[in-house]
Backbone as a ProteinNet text record, in pm:
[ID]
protein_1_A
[PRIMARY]
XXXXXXXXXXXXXXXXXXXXXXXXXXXXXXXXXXXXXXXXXXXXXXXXXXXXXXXXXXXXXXXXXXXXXXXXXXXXXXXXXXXXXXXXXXXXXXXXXXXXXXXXXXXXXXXXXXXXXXXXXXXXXXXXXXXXXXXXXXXXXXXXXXXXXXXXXXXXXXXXXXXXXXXXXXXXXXXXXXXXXXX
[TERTIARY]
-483.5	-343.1	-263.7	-187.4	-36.3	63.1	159.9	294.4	351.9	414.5	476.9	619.9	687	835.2	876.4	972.3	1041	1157.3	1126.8	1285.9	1359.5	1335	1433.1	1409.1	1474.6	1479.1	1487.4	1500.1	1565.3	1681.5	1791	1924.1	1958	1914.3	1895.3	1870.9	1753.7	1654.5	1820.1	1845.3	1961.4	2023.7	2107.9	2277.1	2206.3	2089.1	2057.1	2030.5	2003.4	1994.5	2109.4	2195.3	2301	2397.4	2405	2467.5	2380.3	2257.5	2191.9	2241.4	2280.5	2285.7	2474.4	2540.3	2685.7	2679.7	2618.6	2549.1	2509.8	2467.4	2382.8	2504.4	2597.7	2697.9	2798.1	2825.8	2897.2	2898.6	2769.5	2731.6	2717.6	2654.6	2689.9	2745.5	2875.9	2980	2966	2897	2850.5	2691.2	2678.5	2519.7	2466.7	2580.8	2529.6	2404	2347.2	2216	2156.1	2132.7	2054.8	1948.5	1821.3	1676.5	1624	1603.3	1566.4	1412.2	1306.8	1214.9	1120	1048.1	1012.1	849.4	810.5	690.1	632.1	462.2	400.9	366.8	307.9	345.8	501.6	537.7	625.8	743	767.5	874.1	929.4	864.6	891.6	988.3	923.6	1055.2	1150.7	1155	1281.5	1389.2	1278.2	1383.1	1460.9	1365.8	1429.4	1518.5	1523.8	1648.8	1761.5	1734.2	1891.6	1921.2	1824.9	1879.5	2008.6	1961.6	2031.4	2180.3	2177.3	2252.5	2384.4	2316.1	2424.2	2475.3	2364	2458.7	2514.9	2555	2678.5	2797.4	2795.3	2893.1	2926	2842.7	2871.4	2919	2867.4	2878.9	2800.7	2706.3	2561.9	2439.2	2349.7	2228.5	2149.5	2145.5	2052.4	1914.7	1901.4	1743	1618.6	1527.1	1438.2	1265.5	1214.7	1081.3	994.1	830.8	735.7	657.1	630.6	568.7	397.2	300.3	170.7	150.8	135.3	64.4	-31.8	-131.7	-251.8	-351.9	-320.7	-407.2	-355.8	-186.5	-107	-135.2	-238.7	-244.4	-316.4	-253.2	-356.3	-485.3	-474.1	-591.5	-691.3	-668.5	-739.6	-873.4	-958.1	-1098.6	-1139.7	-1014.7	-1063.1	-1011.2	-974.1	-897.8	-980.3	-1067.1	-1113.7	-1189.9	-1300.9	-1419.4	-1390.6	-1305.2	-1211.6	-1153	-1028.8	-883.8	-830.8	-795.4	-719	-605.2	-572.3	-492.3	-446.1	-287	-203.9	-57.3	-88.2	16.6	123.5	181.8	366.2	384	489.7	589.2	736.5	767.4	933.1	932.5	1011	1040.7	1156.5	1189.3	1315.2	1248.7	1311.2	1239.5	1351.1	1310.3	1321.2	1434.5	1360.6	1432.8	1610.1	1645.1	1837.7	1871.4	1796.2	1858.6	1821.9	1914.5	1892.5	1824	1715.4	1621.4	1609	1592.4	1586.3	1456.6	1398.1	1277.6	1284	1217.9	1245.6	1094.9	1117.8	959.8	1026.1	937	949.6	979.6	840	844.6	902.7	934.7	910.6	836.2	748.3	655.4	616.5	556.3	512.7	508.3	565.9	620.2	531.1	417.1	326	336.9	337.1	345.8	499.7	559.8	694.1	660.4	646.1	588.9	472.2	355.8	356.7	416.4	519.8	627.3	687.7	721.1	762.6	726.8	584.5	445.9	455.7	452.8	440.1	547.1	656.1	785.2	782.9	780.7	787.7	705.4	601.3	466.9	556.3	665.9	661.9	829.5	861.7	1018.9	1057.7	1210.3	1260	1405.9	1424.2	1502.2	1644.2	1780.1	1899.9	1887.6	1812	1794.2	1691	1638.3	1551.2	1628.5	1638.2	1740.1	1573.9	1624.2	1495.4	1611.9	1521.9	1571	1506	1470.1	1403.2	1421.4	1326.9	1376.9	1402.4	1260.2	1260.3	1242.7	1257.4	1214.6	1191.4	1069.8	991.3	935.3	983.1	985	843.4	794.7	656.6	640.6	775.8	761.1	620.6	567.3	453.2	491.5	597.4	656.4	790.7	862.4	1065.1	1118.7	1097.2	1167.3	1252.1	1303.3	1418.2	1515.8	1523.4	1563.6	1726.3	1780	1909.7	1947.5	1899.7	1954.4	1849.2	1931.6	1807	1846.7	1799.5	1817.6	1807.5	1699.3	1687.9	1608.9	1649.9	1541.4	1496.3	1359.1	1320.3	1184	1254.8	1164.8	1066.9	879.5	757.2	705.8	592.5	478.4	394.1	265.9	121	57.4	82.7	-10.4	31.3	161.4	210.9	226.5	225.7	248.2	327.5	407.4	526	476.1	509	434.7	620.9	624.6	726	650.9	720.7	658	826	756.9	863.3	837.8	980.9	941	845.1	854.7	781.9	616.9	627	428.2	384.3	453.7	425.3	501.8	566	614.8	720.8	749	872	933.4	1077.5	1118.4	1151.9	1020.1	1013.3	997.4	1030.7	1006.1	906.9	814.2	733.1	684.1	683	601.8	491.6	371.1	229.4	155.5	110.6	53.5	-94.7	-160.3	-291.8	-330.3	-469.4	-518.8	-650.4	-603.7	-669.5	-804.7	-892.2	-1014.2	-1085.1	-1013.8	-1077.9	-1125.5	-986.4	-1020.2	-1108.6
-3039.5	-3018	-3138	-3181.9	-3294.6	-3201.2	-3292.8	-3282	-3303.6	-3212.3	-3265.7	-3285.6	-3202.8	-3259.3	-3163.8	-3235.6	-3158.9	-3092.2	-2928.6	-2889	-2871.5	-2877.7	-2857.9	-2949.5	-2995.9	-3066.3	-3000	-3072.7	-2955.6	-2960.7	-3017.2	-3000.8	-2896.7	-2881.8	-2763.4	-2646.8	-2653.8	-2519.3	-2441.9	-2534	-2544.9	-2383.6	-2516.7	-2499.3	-2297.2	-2312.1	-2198.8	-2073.4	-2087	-2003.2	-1978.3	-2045.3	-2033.2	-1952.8	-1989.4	-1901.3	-1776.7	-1710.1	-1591.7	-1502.8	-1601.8	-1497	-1475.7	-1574.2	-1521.6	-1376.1	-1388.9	-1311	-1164.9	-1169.4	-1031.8	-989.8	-1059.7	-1014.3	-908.2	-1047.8	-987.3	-803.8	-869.5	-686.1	-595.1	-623.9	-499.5	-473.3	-544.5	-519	-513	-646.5	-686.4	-655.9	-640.5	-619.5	-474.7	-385.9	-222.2	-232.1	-181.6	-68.2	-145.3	-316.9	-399.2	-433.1	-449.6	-551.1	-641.9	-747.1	-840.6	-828.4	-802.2	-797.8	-864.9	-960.8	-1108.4	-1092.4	-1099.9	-1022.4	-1162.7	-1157.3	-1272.9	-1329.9	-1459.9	-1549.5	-1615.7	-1663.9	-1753.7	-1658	-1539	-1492.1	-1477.8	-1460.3	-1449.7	-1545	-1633.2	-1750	-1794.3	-1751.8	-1735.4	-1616.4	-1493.3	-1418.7	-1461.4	-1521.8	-1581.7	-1687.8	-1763.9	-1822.3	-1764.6	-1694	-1560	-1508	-1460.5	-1402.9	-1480.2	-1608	-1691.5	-1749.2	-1748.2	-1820.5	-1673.3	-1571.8	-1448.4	-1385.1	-1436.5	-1437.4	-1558.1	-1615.5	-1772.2	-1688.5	-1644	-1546.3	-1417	-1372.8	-1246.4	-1179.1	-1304.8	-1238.7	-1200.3	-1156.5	-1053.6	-1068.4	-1038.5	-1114.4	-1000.1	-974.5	-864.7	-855	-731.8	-725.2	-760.9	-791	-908.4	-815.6	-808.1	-761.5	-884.5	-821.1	-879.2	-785.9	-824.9	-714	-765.7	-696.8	-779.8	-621.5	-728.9	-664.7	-641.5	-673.5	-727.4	-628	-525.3	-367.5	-256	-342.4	-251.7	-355.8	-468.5	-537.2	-483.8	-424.5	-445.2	-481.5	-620.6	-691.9	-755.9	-674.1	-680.2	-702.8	-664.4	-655.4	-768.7	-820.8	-970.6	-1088.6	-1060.4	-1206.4	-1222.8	-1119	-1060.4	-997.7	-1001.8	-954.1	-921.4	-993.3	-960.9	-963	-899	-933.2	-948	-1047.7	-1138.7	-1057.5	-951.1	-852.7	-895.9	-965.8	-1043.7	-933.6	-810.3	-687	-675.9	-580.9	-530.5	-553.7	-541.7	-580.3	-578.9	-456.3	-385.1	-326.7	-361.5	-270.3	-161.6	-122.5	-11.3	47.2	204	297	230.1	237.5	207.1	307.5	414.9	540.9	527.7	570.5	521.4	381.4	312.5	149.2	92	-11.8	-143.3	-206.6	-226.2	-314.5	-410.3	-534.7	-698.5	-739.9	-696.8	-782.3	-925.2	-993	-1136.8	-1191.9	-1317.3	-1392.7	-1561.6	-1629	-1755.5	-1748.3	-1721.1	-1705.8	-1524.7	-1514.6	-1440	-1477.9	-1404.3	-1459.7	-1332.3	-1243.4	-1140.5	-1015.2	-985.2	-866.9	-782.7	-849.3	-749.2	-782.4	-884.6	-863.6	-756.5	-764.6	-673.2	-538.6	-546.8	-386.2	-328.3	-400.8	-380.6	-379.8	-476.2	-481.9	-327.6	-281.5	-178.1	-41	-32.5	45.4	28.8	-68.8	-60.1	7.2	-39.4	9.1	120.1	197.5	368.6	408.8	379.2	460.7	436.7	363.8	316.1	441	486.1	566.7	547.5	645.5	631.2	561.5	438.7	344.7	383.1	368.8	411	293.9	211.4	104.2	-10.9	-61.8	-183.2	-313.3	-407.3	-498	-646.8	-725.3	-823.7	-988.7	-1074.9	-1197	-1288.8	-1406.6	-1497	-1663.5	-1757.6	-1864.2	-1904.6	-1868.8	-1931.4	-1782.6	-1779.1	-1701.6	-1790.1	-1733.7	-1862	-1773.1	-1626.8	-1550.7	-1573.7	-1462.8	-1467.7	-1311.3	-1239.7	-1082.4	-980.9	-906	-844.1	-687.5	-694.9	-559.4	-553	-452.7	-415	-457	-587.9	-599.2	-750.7	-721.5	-870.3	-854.1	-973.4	-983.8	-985.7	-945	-934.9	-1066.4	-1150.3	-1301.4	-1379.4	-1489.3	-1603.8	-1737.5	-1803.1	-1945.4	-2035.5	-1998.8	-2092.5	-2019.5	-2034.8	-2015.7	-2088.9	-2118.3	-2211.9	-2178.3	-2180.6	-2207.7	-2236	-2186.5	-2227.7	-2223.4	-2258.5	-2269.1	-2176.3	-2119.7	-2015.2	-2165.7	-2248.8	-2367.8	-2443.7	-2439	-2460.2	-2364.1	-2382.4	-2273.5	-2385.1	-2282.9	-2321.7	-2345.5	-2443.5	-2425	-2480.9	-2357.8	-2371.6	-2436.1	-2540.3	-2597	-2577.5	-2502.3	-2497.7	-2578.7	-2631.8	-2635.9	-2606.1	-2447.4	-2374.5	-2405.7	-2359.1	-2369.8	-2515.2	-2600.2	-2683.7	-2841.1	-2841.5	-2948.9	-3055.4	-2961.8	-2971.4	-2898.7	-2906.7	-2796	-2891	-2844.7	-2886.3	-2790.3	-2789.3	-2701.4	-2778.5	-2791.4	-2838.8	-2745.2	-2809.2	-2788.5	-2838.1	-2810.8	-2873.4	-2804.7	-2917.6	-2894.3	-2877.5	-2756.1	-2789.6	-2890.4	-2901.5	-3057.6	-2971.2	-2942.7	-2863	-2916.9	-3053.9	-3108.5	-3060.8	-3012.3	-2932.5	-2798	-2715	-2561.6	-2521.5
2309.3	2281	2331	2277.4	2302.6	2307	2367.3	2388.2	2251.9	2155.7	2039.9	2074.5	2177.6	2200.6	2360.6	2356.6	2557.8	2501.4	2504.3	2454.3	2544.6	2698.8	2822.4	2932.3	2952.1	3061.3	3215.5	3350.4	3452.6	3450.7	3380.4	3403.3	3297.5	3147.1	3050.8	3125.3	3208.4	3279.9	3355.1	3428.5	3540.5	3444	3369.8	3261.1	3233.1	3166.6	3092.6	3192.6	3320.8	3410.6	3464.6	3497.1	3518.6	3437.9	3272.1	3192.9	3182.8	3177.6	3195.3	3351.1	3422.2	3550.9	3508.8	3468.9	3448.6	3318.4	3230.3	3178.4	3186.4	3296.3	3409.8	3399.3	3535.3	3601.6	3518.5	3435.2	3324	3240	3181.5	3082.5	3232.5	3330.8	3415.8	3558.9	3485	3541.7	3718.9	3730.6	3870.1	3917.7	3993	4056.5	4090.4	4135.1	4152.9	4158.3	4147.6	4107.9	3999.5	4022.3	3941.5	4014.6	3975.1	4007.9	3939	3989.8	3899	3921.7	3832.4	3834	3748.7	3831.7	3780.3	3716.2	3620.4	3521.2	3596.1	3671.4	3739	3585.9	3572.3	3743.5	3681.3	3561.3	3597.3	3567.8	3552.4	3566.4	3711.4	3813.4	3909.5	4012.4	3996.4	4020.2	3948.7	3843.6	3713.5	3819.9	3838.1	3899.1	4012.8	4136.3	4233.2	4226.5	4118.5	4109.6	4064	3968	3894.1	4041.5	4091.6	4205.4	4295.9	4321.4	4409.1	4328.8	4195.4	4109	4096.6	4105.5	4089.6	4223.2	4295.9	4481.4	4500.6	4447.7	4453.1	4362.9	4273	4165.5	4246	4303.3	4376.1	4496.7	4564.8	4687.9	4752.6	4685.2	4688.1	4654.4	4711.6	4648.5	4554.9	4429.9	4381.6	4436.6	4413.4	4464.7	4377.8	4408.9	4329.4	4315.3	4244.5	4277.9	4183.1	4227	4145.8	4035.4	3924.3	3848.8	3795.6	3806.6	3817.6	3672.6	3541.7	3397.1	3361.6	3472.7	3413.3	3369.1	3427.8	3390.9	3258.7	3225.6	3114.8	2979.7	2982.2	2883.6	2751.5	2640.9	2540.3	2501.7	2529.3	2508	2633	2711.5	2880.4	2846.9	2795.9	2748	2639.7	2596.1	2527.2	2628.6	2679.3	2748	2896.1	2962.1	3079	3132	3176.6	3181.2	3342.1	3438.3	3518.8	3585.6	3541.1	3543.2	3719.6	3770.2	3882.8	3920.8	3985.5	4037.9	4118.4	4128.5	4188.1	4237.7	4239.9	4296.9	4220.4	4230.9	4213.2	4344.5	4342	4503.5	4439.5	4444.5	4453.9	4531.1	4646.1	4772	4747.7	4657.2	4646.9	4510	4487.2	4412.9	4250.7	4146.5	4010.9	3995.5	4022.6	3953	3948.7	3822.9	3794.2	3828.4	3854.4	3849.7	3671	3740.9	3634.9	3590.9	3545.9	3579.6	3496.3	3505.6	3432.1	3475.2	3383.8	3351.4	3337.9	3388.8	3395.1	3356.1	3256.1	3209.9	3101.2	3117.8	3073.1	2955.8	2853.8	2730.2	2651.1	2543.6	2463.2	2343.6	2309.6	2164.8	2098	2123.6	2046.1	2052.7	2175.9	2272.5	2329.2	2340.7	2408.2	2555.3	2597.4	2758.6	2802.3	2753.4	2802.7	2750.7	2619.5	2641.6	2757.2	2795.9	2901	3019	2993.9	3154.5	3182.7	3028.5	3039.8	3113.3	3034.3	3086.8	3219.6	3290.1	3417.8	3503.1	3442.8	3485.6	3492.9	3376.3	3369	3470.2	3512.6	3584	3713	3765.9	3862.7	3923.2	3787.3	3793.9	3673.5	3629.8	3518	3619.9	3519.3	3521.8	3469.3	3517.6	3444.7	3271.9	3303.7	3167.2	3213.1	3081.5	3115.9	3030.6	3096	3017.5	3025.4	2940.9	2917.3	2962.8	2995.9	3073.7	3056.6	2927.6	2926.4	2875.5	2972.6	2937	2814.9	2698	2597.4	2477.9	2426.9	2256.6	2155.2	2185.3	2068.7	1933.2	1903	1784.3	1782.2	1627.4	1623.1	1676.3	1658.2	1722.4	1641.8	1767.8	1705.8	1695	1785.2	1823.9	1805.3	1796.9	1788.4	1946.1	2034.2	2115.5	2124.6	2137.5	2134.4	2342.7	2322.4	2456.4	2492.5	2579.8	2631	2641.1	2746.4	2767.7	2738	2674.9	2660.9	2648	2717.5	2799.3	2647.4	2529.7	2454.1	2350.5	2223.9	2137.9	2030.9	2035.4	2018.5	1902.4	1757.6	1649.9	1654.2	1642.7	1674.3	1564.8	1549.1	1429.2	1518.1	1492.5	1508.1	1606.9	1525.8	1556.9	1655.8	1703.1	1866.8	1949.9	2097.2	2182.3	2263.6	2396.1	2441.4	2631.7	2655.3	2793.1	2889.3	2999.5	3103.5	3198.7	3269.4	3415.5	3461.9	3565.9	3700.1	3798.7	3907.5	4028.3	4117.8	4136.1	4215.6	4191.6	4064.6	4034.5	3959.4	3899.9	3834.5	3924.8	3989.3	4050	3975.7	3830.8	3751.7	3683.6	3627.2	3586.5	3422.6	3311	3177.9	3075.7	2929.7	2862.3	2794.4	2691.8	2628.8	2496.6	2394.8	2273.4	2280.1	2254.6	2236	2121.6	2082.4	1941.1	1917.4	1917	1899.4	1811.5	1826.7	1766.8	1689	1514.7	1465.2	1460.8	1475.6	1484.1	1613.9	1706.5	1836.6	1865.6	1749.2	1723.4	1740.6
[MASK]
+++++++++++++++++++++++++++++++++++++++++++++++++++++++++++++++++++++++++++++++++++++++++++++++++++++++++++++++++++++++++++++++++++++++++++++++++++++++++++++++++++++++++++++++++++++++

């Protein structure tokens, strides 16, 4: 695979997180009874920054969890012979809150419908709201996202790779193009 183009830069990453957490605030009408809950791995530090970006707006810091999919996956048995169990970690009960799912990509809606799955088993939520960097369409399922940092037109034949700070040692968006002679 190559790099076919950089659709974000870190000052884009910045701008677009920034307008998603004014965003949050906004539709609900401040922080109440909101969680930002960061789908591993790279949603998670997506969340921890909304978090910090809507306690500069707030006043307040929302509460933040981790959400680990890896057992609500569909396709667990093709991708995994076995599956790397990296935890949930929400320290406060679901039940009647807010909850913002947080994740890099959107592409075909199966990881969030599992986000979901997980969610429910975990409490019934007053709502589940969705939070992502990129939508790169290609929906497999009826879910579309609440906020979104960018959306970004794909081909089958590209996939979308986020490097963060945190895990990648930059904050880039990237297109990469498979190299159909390798397939």
């Amino acid at each position: 695979m190559k790099i076919k183009s950089i659709v974000m830069d870190k000052h884009a990453v910045r701008r677009a997180l920034t307008r998603i957490a004014h965003e949050i605030t906004e539709k609900n009408k401040g922080i109440e009874d909101v969680i930002l809950v960061g789908i591993r791995s790279r949603g998670v530090p997506l969340a921890e920054r909304l978090s910090a970006l809507i306690q500069e707006i707030e006043r307040e810091e929302p509460r933040t969890g981790k959400l680990d999919i890896s057992l609500y996956r569909d396709d667990l048995s093709e991708k995994w012979d076995y599956p790397v169990l990296r935890g949930t970690d929400i320290q406060v009960s679901v039940k009647g809150k807010k909850i913002i799912l947080v994740d890099d990509v959107l592409f075909t809606g199966r990881t969030i419908r599992a986000a979901m799955d997980a969610i429910m088993d975990l409490g019934r939520p007053q709502s589940v709201q969705l939070a992502v960097l990129i939508d790169r369409g290609h929906r497999e399922l009826p879910i579309r996202a609440d906020y979104v940092g960018k959306s970004v037109p794909t081909s089958l034949q590209e996939s979308i790779q986020v490097h963060l700070l945190e895990t990648d040692y930059e904050d880039q968006v990237v297109i990469m193009e498979n190299n159909p002679d390798f397939a």
